[in-house]
Every structure is written in C-alpha cells, then in structure tokens.
N, C-alpha and C positions, 0 to 999 in steps of 0.2 A: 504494500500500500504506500500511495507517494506520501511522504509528509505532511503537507498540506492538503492531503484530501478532504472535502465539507464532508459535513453528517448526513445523512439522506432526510432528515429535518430541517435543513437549509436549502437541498434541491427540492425537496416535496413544496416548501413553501414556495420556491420561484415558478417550479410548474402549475402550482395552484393558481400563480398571478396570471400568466400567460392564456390559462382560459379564460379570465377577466379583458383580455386584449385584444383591441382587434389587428387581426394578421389573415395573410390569405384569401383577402373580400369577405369575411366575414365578422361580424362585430365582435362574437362571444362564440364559446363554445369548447364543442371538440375538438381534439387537433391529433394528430401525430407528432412525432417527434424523434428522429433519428435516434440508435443508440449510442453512437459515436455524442450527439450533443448532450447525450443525458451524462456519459459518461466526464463528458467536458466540463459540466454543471456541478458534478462531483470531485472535478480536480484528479480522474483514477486514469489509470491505464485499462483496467478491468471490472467490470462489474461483475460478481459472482452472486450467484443463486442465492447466499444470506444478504447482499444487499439488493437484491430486486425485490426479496420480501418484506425485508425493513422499508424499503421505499413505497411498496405497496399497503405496508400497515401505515404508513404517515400519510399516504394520502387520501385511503381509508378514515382517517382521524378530521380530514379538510373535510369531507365529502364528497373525493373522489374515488373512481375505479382506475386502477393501472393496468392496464391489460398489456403481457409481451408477448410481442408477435415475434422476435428474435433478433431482428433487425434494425426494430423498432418499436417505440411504444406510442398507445393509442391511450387520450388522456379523454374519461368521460366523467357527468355528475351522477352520481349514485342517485339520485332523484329520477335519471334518464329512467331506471328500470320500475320504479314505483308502478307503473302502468301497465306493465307489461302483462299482456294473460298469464295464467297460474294452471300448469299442467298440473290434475290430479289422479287419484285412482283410477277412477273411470277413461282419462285420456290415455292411460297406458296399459290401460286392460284387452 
C-alpha cells in the first residue's frame, strides 16, 4: 500500500459528491467511473477485494450502491431500488 493512500471514507465521500454533479449532460445521478480513477481517488496502485468492500460499506452508509463491474464501477442511490417489484414465493414457484 502506497503511503499516502486515502481511506475509502474519503473516496466514498468524493464519489458520493460527484453524483450531486452534473457531468456527462446530465445534472445528477448515476454514473460510472473507471477503476483506474477510483483507484487514483484512493492514492493505490491496487484495489483488492477488502477495499472494494470497505468502499462499498461507506457508500452503503451515504446511500449509495457500489456495484463492480471489474473494470469499473457503476455508482447508484439505494433509493433507485425502493420500487422495484419484489419476487416472491409464488414468482419462483
């Protein structure tokens, strides 16, 4: 780990801003985000499976979802899925 690398407490909170911003023609929202910049965000060479977890419980804690797609991460509000239908028993019967 480099020296200087931030907490994922301090990148969760800047990704958290960045859906407050508008970039890409859109005011707010979702976005992706390279893992190259995530990792840049973090000051790391590497991000390993304990810090994508930690970074997904901090942004859990914002009220966001981190979803990794491997390449990249796709940043959404946990609110997005509040609506979402609810498979039950019967749908999987």
């Amino acid at each position: 780990m480099i020296e200087n690398a931030k907490s994922m407490i301090v990148v969760a909170d800047r990704l958290a801003e960045l859906y407050a911003r508008p970039f890409g023609g859109k005011k707010t929202g979702r976005y992706r985000i390279a893992a190259k910049l995530v990792r840049e965000l973090a000051s790391r060479r590497r991000l390993y499976e304990d810090d994508v977890k930690e970074l997904s419980r901090e942004m859990l804690e914002r009220g966001f979802v981190l979803v990794d797609m491997e390449t990249f991460f796709v940043v959404l509000s946990a609110n997005t899925f509040v609506n979402y239908r609810r498979a039950n028993e019967d749908s999987i019967a």
